[in-house]
C-alpha positions in Angstrom: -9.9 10.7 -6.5 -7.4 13.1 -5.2 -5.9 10.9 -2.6 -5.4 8.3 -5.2 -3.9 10.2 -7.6 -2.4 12.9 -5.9 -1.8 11.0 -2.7 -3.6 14.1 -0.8 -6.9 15.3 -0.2 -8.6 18.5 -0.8 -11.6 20.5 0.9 -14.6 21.6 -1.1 -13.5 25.1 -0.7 -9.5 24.4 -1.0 -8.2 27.3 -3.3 -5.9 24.9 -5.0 -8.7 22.8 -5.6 -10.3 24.9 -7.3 -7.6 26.2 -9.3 -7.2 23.0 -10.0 -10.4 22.2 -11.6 -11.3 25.8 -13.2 -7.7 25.4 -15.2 -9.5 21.6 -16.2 -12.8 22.9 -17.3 -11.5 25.6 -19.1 -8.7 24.2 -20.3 -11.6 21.3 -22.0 -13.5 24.2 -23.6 -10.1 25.8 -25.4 -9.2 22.2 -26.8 -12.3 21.9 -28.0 -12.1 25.2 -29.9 -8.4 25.2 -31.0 -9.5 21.7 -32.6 -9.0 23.2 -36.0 -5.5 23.6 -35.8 -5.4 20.0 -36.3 -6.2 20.1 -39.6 -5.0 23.5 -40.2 -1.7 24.6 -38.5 -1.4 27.9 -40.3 -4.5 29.1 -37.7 -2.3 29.3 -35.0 -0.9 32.7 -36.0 -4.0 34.2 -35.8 -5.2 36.5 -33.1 -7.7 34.3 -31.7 -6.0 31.0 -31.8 -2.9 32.6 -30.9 -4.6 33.4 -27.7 -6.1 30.2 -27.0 -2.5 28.5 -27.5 -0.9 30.6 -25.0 -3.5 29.9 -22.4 -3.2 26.3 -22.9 0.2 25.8 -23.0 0.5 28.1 -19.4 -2.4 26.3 -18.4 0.1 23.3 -18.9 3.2 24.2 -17.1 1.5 26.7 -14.4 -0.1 22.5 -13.3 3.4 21.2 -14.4 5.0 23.4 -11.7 2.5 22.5 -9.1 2.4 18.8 -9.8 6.6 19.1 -9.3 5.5 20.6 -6.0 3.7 17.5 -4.9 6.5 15.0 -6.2 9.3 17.0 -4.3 6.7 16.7 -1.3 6.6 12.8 -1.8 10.4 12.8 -1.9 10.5 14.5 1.8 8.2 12.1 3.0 9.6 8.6 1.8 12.6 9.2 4.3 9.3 9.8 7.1 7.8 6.5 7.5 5.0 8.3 9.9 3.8 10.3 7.1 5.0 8.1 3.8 2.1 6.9 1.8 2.7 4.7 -1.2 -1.1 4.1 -2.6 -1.7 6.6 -4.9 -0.2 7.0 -8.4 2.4 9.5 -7.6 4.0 7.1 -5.1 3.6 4.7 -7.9 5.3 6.4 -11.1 7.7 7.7 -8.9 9.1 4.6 -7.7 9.2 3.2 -10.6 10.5 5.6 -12.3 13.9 5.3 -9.9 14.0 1.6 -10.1 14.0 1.6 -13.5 16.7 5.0 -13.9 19.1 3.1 -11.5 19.0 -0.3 -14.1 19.5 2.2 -16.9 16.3 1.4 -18.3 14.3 4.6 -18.2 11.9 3.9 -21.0 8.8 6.0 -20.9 9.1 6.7 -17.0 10.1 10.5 -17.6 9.5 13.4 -15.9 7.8 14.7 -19.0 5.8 11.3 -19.1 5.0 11.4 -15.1 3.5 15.2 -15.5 1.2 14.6 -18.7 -0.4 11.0 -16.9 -1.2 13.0 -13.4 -3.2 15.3 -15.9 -5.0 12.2 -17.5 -5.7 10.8 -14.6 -6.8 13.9 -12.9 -8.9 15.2 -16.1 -10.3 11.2 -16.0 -12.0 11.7 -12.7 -13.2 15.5 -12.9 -14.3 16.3 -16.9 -15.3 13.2 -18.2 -16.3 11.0 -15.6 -18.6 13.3 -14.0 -20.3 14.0 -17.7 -20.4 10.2 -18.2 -22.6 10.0 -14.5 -24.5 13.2 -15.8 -25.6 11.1 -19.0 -26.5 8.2 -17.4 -28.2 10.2 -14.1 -30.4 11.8 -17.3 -31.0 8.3 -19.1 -32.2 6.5 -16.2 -34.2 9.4 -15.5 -36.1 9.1 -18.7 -36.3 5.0 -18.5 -38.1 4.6 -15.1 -38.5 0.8 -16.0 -34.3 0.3 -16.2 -34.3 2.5 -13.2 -36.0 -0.1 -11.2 -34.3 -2.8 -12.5 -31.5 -1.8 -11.3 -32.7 -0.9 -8.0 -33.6 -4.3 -7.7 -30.8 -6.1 -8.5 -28.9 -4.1 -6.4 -31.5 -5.1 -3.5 -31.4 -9.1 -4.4 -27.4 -8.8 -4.5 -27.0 -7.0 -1.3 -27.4 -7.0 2.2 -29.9 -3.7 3.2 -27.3 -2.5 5.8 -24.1 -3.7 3.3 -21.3 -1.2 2.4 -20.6 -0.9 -1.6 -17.7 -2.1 -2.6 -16.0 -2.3 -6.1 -16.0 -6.0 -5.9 -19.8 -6.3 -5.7 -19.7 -4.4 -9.4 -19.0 -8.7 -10.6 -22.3 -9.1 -9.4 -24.1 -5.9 -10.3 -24.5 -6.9 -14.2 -27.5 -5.0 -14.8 -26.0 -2.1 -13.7 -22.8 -2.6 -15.2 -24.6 -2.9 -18.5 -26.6 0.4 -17.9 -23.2 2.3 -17.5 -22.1 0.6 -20.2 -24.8 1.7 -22.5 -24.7 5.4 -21.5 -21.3 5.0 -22.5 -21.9 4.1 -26.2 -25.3 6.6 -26.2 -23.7 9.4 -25.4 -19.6 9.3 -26.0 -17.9 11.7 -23.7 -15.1 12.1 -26.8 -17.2 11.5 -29.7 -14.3 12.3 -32.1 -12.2 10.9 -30.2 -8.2 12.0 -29.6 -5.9 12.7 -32.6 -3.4 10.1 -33.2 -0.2 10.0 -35.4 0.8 7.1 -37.7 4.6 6.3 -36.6 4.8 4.1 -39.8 3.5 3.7 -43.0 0.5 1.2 -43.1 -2.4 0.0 -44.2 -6.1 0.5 -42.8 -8.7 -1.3 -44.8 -7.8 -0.6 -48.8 -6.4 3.0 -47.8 -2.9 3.6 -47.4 -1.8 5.6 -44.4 1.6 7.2 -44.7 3.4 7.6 -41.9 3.0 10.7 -40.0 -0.4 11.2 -40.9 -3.0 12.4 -38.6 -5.6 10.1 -37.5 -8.4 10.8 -35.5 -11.0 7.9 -34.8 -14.8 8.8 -34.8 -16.0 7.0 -31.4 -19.9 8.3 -32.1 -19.8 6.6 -35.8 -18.9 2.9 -34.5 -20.8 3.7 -31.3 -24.3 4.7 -33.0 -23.5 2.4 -36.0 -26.7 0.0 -36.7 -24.5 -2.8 -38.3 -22.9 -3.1 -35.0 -26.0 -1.8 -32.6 -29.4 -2.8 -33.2 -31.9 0.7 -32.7 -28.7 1.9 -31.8 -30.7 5.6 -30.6 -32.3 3.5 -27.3 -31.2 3.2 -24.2 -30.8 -0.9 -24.2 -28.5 -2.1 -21.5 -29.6 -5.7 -21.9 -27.6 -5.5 -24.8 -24.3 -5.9 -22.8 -25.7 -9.1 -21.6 -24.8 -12.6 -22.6 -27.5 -15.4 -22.7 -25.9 -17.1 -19.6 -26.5 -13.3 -17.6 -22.9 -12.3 -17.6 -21.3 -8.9 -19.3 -20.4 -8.9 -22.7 -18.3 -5.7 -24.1 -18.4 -6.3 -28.0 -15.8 -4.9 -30.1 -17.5 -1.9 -31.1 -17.6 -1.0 -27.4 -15.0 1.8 -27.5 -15.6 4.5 -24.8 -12.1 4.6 -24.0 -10.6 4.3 -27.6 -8.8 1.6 -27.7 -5.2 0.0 -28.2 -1.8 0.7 -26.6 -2.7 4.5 -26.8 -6.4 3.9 -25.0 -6.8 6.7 -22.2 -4.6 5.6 -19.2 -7.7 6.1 -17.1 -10.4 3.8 -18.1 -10.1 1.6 -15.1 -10.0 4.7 -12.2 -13.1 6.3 -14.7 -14.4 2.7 -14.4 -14.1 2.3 -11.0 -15.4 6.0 -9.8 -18.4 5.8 -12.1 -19.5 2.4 -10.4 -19.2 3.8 -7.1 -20.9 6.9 -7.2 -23.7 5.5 -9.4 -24.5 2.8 -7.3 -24.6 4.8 -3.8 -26.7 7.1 -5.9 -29.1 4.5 -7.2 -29.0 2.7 -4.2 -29.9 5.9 -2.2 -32.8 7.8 -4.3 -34.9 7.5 -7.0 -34.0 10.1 -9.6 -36.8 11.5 -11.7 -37.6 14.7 -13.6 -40.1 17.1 -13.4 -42.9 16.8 -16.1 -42.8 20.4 -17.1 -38.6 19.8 -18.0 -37.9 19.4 -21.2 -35.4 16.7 -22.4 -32.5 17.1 -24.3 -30.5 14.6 -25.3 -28.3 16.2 -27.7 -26.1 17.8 -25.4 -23.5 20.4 -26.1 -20.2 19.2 -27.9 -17.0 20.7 -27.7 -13.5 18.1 -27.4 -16.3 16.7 -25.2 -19.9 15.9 -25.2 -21.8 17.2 -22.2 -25.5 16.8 -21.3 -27.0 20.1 -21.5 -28.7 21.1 -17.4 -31.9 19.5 -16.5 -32.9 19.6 -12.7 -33.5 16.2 -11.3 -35.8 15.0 -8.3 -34.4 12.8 -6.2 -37.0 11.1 -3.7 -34.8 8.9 -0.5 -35.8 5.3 -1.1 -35.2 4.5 2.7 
């Protein structure tokens, strides 16, 4: 995750590592609570939501300043062909941002712009990705039957000895459907991000003036029976066409959706298959009888599973 994004790796016990992620989970929590200033500005001069404000924004530019760090690092080494790297998204934004600066067509490739997508991309694979594989870790629990049948497609499809590789997800359907389906269960963001209207506009027979605040209510269209049959069950088969392929309906939103859909739905994608098949693939997850389930979850900006302890038992 880190090498992609960052175009470095970190230890378990790196200190900027986990500054790094303690300024993510907390900064998750305080967005969560501040949510009412959406709605009600005039909050922000209180005590309490003063103070939450603050530490956000120098949560913000405390990683601002260290994600400037890594940039100026990438700078030194594109002139050092032993140690340049170019696959990872700093490498990415950053030479594209000069391409497009020296044809005088800047566009969104800012500095601003390059900052706020490293934290997207970096929130993408440490808050809500890891919720999304705690949801479907607990689901699967809980459905031993979809368990299995996962396990064995994964067994038909490959090779006992074979390496996982993100091109085997075209073949892993079931299992693409089951990640799927935690997705819509359990929505990471189930109110989803505010957006702003930029123009005046119409959505359905209400009239939306521009400027207005709009925020779209992922759990509603998720767990909405017109579009989801039983839409409380865990029903990956659902995603599945006739013919056996993956089918993502409409009123599949885990990611919003859009021009303004979060800029890291495929790396989310792609981490979630990974882990959760090498996990699958590896152990058979179950929970202790005397556990009891919970699958409300807490809900702050996002929705996280409450703790459960798992068994996993080594399949080979």
């Amino acid at each position: 995750m880190n090498n992609l994004v960052f175009g470095t790796a970190y230890n378990e016990d790196d200190e900027i590592w986990k500054w790094l992620r303690d300024l993510q989970e907390e900064g998750v929590k305080h967005i969560g609570v501040a949510g009412p200033l959406n709605f009600l500005p005039f909050l922000r001069y209180l005590p309490h939501y003063k103070q939450i404000m603050k530490s956000l924004v120098d949560g913000k530019l405390e990683t601002h300043k260290y994600y400037q760090k890594l940039i100026d690092q990438y700078k030194i080494k594109i002139f050092n062909t032993e140690d340049y790297n170019s696959d990872n998204f700093i490498a990415a934004f950053y030479d594209e941002m000069t391409r497009r600066q020296n044809n005088n067509s800047v566009g969104s490739f800012t500095e601003q712009q390059y900052y706020h997508l490293l934290a997207d991309l970096f929130g993408a694979g440490t808050d809500t990705t890891l919720t999304t594989i705690r949801w479907f870790l607990l689901y699967i629990a809980i459905s031993p039957e979809k368990q299995e049948k996962i396990y064995e497609e994964m067994k038909t499809v490959l090779d006992d000895k074979e390496e996982i590789f993100l091109e085997n997800s075209n073949s892993l359907i079931f299992l693409q459907a089951a990640i799927c389906e935690a997705q819509r269960l359990r929505s990471v963001v189930p109110v989803g991000i505010p957006h702003g209207a930029i123009k005046d506009t119409k959505i359905g027979n209400y009239d939306i003036p521009q400027g207005a605040m709009i925020v779209p209510l992922q759990w509603a269209v998720h767990m909405n029976p017109i579009y989801w049959e039983n839409p409380e069950e865990f029903i990956p088969e659902r995603f599945i066409l006739p013919d056996g392929s993956l089918t993502k309906p409409s009123a599949f939103i885990p990611f919003q959706t859009g021009k303004r859909m979060c800029v890291g739905d495929e790396l989310a994608r792609m981490i979630m298959f990974i882990f959760i098949s090498k996990i699958v693939r590896e152990f058979k997850i179950s929970i202790s009888n005397n556990e009891p389930i919970d699958l409300n979850g807490h809900c702050g900006i996002t929705l996280v599973p409450k703790d459960h302890k798992f068994i996993f038992t080594p399949r080979r």
